[in-house]
C-alpha positions as MATLAB code, in Angstrom:
seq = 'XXXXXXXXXXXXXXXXXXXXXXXXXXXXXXXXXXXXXXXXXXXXXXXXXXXXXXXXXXXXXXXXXXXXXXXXXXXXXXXXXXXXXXXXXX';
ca = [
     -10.766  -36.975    8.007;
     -11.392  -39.398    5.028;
      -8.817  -41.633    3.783;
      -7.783  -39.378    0.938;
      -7.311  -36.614    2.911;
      -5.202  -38.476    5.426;
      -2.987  -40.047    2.146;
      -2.491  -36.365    1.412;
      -1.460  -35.104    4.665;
       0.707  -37.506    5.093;
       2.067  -37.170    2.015;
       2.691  -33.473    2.740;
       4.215  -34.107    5.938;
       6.729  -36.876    4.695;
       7.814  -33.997    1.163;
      11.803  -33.796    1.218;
      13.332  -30.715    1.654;
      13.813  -29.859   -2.210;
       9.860  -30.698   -2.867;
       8.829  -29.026   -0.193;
      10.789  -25.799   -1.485;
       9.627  -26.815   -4.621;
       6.104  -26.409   -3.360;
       6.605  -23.353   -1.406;
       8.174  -21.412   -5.043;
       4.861  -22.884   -6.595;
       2.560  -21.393   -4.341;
       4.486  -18.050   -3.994;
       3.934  -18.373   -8.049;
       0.313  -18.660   -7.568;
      -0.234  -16.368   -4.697;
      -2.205  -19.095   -2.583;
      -0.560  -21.166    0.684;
       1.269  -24.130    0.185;
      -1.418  -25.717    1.921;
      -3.977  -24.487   -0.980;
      -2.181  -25.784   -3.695;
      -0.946  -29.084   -2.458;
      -4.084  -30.939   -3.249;
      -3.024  -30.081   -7.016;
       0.668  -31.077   -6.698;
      -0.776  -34.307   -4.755;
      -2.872  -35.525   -7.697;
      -1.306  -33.835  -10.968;
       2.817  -33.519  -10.036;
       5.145  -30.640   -9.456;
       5.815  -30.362  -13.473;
       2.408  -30.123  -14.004;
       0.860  -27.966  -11.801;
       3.979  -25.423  -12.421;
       2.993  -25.276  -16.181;
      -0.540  -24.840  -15.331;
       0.733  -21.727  -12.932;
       2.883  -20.577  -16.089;
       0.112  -20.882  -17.974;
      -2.298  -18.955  -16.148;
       0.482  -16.322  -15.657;
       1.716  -15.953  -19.155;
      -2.284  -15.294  -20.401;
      -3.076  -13.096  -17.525;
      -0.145  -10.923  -19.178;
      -1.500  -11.715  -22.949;
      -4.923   -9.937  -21.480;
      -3.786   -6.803  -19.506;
      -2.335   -5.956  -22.984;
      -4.895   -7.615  -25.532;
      -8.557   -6.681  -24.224;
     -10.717  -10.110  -25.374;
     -14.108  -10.102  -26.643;
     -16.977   -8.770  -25.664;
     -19.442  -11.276  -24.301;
     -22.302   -9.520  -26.078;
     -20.181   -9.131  -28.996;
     -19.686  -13.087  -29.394;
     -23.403  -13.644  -28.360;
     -24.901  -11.443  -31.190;
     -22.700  -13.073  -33.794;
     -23.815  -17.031  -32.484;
     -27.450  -15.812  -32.925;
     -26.778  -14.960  -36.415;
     -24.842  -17.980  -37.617;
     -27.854  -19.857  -35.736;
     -30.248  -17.828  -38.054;
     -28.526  -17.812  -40.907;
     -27.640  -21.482  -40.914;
     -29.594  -23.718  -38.312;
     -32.358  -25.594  -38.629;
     -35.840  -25.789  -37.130;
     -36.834  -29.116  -35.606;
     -40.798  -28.503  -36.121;
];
């Protein structure tokens, strides 16, 4: 084990009771173990990682509802602004 990891299992092992709750809701939130997301909480914060959890949750919502665009879509139209408006380095 390499010093960083050790630094963050100790700092796992030494949480208080209300982080290490905190943790527990977080990873409930993002369906993984608390084990899985503590590297996260370790280097970014509670407050953090929970918006990037609401985050992901709130769009994953936005998309079941609002189908995105087409990849082929998207690529068509870049090859047409390129030909319409780049320029040839020769």
């Amino acid at each position: 084990m390499n010093p960083r990891e050790k630094n963050q299992t100790e700092a796992l092992a030494a949480l208080s009771a209300a982080d290490r709750a905190c943790l527990e809701r977080l990873a409930a939130r993002a369906d993984v173990s608390p084990e899985v997301i503590w590297p996260d909480v370790w280097l970014y914060g509670l407050d953090d990682v929970e918006e990037g959890i609401r985050a992901d949750i709130e769009a994953d919502e936005y998309f079941k509802s609002n189908v995105g665009i087409d990849n082929a879509e998207v690529m068509a139209e870049v090859r047409n602004l390129i030909a319409v408006h780049g320029k040839s380095n020769r």
